[in-house]
N, C-alpha and C positions, 0 to 999 in steps of 0.2 A: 303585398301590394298596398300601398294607401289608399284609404281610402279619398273618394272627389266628393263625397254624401256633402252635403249641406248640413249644419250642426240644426239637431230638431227645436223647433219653437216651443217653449213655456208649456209643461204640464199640470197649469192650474187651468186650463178652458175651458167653457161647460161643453158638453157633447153638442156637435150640431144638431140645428131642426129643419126642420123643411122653410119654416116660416125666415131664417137665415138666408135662406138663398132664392125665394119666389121672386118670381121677374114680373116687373108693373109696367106703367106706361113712362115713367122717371128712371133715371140711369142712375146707377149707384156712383156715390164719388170714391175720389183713390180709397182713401178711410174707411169706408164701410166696406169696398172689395175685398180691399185688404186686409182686413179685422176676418172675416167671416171666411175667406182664404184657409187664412192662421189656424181656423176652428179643425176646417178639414185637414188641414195639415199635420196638425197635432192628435186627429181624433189615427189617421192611417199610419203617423209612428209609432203610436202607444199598441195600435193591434197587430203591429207587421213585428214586434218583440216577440209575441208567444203565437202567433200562427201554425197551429199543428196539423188541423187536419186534412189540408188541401193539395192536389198534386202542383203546388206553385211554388217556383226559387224563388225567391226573396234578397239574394246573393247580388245586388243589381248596382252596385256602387259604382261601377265603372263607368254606368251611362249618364252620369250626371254629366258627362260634356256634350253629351247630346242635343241640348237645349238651344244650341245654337241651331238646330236645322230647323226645328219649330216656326220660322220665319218663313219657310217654304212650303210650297203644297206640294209635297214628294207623289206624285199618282205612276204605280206602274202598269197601270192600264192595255192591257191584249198583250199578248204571247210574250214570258219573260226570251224568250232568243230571236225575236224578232222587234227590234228598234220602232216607236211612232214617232208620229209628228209633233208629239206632246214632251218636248224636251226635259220638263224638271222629272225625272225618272233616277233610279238607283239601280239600273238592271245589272248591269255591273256588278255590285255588292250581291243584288240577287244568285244571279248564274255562280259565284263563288260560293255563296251559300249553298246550290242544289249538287257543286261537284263534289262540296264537302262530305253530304250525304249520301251524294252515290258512292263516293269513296267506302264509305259506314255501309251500305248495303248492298254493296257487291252490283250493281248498275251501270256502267260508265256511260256517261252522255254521249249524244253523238256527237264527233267531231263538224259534220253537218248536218244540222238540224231539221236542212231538208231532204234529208235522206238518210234518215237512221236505218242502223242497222241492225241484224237478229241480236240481241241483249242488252242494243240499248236501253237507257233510262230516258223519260221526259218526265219533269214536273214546275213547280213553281212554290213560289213563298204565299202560302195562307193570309186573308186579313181578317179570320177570323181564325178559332183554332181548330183541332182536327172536326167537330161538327161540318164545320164546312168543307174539309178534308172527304170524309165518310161521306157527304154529301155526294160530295162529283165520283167520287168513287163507283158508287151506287147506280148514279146517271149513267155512268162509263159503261159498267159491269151491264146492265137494264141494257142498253140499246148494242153494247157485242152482242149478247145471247139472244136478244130479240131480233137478232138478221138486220142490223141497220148499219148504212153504209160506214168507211172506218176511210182515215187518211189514206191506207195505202191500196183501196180500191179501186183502181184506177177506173172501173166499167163506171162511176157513179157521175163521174165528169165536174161540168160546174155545178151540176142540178144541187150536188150534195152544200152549195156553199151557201144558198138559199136557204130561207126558213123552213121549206120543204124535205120532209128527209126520204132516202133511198131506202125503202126496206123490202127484206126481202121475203116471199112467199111460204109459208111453210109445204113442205113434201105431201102429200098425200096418203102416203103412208102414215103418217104421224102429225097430226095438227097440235100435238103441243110441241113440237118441235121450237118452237121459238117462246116458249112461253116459261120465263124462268120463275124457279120458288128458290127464297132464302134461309139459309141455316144459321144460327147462331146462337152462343150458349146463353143460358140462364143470366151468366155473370154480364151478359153485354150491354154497354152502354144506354142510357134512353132513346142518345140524337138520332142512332140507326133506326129504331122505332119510328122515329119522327119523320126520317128519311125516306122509308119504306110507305109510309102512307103518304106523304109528298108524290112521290113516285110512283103509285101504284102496282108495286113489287108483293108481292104476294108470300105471307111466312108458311113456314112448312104445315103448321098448325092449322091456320088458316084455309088451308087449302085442304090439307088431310082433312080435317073435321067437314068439311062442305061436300070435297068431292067420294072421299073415300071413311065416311064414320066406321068406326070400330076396327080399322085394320092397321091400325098404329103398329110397326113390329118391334115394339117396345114390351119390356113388363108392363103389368100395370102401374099405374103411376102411386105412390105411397102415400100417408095418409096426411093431410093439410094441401095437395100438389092439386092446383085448379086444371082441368082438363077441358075439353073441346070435343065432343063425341068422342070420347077414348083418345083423344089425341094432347099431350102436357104442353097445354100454355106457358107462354114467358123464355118458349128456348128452350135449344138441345140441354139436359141435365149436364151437371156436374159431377166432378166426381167427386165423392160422400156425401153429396147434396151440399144444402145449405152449411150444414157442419163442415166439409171440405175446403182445401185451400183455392177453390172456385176454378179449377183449370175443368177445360172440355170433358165429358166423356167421350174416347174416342169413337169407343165400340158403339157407341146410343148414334155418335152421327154415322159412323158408316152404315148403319143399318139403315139413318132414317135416307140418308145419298141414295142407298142404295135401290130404297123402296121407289123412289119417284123419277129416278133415270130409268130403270124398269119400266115405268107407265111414259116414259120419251123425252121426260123435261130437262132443259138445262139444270144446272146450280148455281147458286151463288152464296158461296159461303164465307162470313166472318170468323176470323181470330180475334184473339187478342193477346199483348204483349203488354201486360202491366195493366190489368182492370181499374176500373174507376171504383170499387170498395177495399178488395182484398190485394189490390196488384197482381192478380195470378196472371202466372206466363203460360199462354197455351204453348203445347209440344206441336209445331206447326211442320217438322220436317217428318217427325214420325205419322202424324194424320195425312200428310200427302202420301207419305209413304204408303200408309192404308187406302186412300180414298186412289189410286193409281191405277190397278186393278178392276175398280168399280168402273171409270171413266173409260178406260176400255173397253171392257166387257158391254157396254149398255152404248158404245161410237158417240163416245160424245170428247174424241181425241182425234182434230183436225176436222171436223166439218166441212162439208161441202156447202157450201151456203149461195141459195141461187137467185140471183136478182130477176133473170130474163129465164121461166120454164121454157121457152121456145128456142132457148140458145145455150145448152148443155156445158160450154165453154166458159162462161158468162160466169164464174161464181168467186170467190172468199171463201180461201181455207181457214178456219178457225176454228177453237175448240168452243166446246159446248157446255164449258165450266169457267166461272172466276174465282180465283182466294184472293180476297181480299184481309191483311192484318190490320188492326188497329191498334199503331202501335202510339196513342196520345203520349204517355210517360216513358214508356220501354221504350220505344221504336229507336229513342236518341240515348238513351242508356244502357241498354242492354248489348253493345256493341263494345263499350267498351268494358265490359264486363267478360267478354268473352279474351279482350287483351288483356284483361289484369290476371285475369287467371293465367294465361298463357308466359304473363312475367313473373306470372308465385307468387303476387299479391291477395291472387285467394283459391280456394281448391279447387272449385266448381264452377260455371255459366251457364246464365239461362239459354234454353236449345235454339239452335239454327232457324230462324224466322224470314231470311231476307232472299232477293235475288238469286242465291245460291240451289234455292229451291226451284225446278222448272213449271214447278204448278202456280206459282205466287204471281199476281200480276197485279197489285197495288200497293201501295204502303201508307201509313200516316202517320206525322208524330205530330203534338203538341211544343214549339217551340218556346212559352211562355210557362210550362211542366220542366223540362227539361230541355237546354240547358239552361234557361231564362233569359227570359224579355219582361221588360215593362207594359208592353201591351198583348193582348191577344196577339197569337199569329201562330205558325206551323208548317210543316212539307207535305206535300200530295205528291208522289212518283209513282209511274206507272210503266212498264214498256212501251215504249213508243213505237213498236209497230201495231199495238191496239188500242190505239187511241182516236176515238171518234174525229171524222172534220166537223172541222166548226158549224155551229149551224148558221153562219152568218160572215164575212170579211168587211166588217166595216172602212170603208175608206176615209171616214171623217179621221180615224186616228190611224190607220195605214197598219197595225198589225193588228192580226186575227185574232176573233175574240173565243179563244182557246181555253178559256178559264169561267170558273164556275162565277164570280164576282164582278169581272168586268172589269173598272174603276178598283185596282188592288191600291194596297197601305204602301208606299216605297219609303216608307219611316219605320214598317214594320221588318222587312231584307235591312234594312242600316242595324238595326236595334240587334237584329241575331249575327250578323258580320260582327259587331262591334262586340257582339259579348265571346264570340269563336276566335276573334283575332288577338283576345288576352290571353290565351292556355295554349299551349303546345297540346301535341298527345298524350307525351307522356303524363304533365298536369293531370289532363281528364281525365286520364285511367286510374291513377293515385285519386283522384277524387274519386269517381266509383266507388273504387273498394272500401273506399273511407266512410262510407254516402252507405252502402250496403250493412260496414260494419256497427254503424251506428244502429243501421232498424235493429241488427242483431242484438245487440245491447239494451235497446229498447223492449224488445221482446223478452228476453233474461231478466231485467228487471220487473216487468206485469208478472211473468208467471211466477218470478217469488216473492210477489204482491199479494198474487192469489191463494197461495199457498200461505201466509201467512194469514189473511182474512179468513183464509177457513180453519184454522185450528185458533184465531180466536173467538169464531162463532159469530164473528158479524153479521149483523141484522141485514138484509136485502144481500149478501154476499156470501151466507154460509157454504155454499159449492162452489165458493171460487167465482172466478170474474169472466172463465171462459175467453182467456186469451188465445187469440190464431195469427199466426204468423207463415205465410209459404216460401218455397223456396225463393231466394233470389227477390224479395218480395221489398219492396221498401214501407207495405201497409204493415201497421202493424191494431188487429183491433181488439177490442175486450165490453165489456156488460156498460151498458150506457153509465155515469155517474150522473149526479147533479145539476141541473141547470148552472148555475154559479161557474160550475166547472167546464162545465163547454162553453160555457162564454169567455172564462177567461184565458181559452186557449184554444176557440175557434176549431172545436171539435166537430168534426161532421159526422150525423147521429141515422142510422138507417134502421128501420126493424126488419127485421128475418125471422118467417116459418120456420119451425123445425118441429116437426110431428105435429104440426096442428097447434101449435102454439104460439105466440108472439113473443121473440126476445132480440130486444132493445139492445145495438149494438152502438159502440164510436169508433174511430179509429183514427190510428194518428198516421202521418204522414211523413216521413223523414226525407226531406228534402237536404239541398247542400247548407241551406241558413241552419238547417236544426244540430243545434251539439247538445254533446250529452249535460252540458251542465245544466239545459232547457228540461232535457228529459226527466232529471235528478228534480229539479223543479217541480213537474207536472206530476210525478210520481212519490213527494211529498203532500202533496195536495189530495192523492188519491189515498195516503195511508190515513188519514183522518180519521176517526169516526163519525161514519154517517155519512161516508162520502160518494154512497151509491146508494143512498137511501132517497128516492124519490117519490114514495106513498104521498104525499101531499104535492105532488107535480098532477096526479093526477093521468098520467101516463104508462106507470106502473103495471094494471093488468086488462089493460084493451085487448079486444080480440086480434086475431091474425092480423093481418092488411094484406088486402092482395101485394101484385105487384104492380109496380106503377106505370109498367108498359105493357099490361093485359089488355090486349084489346077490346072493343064495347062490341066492336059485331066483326064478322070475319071481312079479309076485303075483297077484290075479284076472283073470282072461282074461275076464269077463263079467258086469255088473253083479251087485250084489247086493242082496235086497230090505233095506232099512232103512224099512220101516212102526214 
């Protein structure tokens, strides 16, 4: 393909300053926009060369014809299957983009959207990325398990389409019956954190530590692991801990599922497919597989849910669990990882994560991760027969305000049409395997990097550099190096526990822009002497760091009303 890239401007420019671009009460003329433009222009192609550590494609040549919509305010504002009055919209490009998806996760939309049926999909194109995904998710998941009315209950009437919501009572037998707590592993993003106290969604921890101290049915927790009256902050562990390639344990969460649908509560439990450090893929078919038996056993498969106690008839079947995945990077690549395997382009796939599974009821992927956009954006799918009504129908724009954002990007559904409408299948699935075989490469070359630094006794490296790599994994990480050297390849640097101690990790990111000559690059830079010698950075032997979504105080211990 040719590329349409624009040839980059002059790499003699000094780096921008802020003092370049501060806005006064005087307009800048063509000259000075234009100059001070150039600076950013030049400062974002010299970094977008060696970009390693970020789940971002970079691959984006195509969209340079895109400039021409720019002239428009693209807004797909309320329900992408339902049309407003607000004409400049892309829904069109949208809805192609969300059957593409459903295609990839086994969902098929409904052929009427006002009346979907048992397996359908609904979602919509993200303007921000999966954050905002994980966001509505959360919302969704919170108000199923907490008895509030849903599109297809009919008993809710118009009441449900007001700011007022329908919810319903809990049993008498069981007042947590509507009071959901969430699972999710160590390895899970911050946003969720972010989400959950937005929300006032309640962690297992959280709530163990307040309502139930010391009866965590966990081992005890090992030594550096911060807990909460006997209960392990920061998420269900992993497996081999910090050391491990960060997938779920599955046994720690069935156990912790199990403990708290026993005392009446819903769940709401996170995957993931492709973590924000290590890419681990949770086993999401085999954990339902487990958590199945649990949700039976403790009825919280098909709920009676009762709006009117005085009218027994009155109720919403539903269950009394969500799996929610978070599939930011995966969710859009590990699909066709599953086809490349299956055409012998490689021997293995990450496991079964989507639709296919009866337990699953949401997805998200990061559109600007993979397969790339130039801007923020992403897919939110959920089954649509559990899909909250709105809390509102505005008429000012005539379709319902269905969506976590309101006012969506319609430049953002162009941006991912336009990069899906260059590659056929088979393309993407040849890129996978290609996109996979590099982290592999990636990963063969650190470890006999490492091997190398330690027999010859390198100073800050003599045990090796501690490279990890998981399966199916596009992360590939090792012992922090040099400042110099994360800067000059945009390394993203996290420190990790491991028995009590603090070690300083990077990791690189193999997206579709990274080849291996990049890699070759990065990995002469690394065999240096002194190339992980950072004693005068000053960051060398800090202590631990907690983790950065431990929370400072627990949050509700006991539902709250939301009438």
């Amino acid at each position: 393909m040719i590329s349409e890239r624009p040839e980059p401007p002059p790499a003699d420019l000094p780096e921008p300053t802020d003092d370049d671009y501060r806005l006064g009460t005087h307009a800048y003329t063509n000259e000075q926009r234009t100059a001070v433009l150039a600076k950013l222009e030049e400062h974002l192609s010299r970094r977008r060369g060696r970009l390693l550590g970020y789940q971002t494609n970079l691959s984006l040549d195509g969209h340079a014809s895109l400039g021409r919509f720019l002239s428009y305010h693209i807004n797909n504002i309320g329900d992408p299957f339902v049309d407003s009055h607000y004409s400049l919209h892309s829904r069109w490009l949208e809805r192609a983009v969300l059957e593409h998806y459903a295609r990839l996760w086994h969902a098929p939309l409904p052929l009427d959207p006002t009346a979907p049926q048992d397996g359908d999909g609904w979602g919509y194109v993200l303007s921000m990325g999966s954050t905002e995904g994980n966001l509505y998710a959360l919302w969704n998941a919170r108000d199923y398990l907490d008895g509030n009315a849903l599109v297809r209950d009919e008993i809710s009437g118009d009441a449900s389409c007001r700011t007022t919501y329908i919810r319903a009572k809990h049993p008498d037998d069981n007042p947590n019956a509507y009071a959901p707590v969430a699972f999710f592993s160590q390895e899970t993003h911050y946003s969720h954190i972010k989400a959950m106290r937005v929300l006032d969604i309640p962690t297992f921890y959280d709530l163990g530590g307040s309502l139930y101290p010391g009866q965590c049915p966990l081992e005890p927790a090992g030594a550096g692991t911060q807990t909460y009256n006997g209960w392990p902050l920061g998420g269900v562990p992993t497996t081999g801990g910090d050391e491990g390639p960060g997938t779920v344990d599955v046994d720690a969460l069935v156990a912790l599922v199990d403990f708290f649908a026993a005392k009446g509560h819903p769940v709401l439990v996170n995957f993931n497919i492709g973590s924000v450090f290590k890419g681990a893929y949770d086993d999401v078919e085999y954990a339902c597989e487990r958590l199945r038996p649990v949700f039976a056993a403790h009825g919280l498969v098909d709920r009676s849910v009762r709006f009117d106690p005085d009218d027994p008839d009155r109720v919403s079947v539903r269950n009394g669990y969500w799996i929610h995945v978070d599939g930011a990077l995966g969710g859009a690549y590990a699909p066709y990882l599953e086809k490349a395997r299956d055409a012998g382009l490689i021997k293995t796939a990450s496991p079964v994560f989507d639709f296919r599974i009866p337990e699953v009821s949401s997805i998200v992927t990061s559109g600007h991760k993979y397969p790339g956009a130039p801007v923020p954006t992403g897919i939110y799918m959920s089954r649509a027969g559990s899909k909250l009504r709105p809390p509102s129908d505005p008429a000012v724009v005539s379709s319902p305000d269905s969506t976590f954002a309101g006012s969506r990007s319609g430049f953002a559904s162009l941006a991912m049409w336009n990069h899906l409408a260059q590659f056929s299948e088979e393309q993407q699935v040849r890129q996978a395997a290609e996109v996979l075989q590099v982290a592999e490469y990636t990963a063969d070359r650190l470890r006999n990097l490492s091997d190398l630094l330690r027999e010859r006794g390198e100073p800050w490296a003599e045990d090796g550099i501690e490279v990890g790599h998981g399966d199916h994994a596009l992360s590939v990480w090792f012992q922090q190096p040099r400042a110099e050297i994360t800067e000059k390849y945009s390394l993203a640097c996290v420190p990790l526990n491991l028995g009590g101690r603090r070690h300083d990790y990077s990791h690189v990111y193999v997206m579709p822009h990274v080849t291996r000559e990049l890699i070759d690059e990065l990995l002469d830079d690394l065999a240096r002497p002194g190339a992980f010698d950072r004693s005068a950075e000053g960051d060398a032997d800090r202590p631990p760091l907690p983790r950065d979504h431990i929370p400072q105080a627990p949050t509700r211990t006991a539902p709250s009303p939301r009438h």
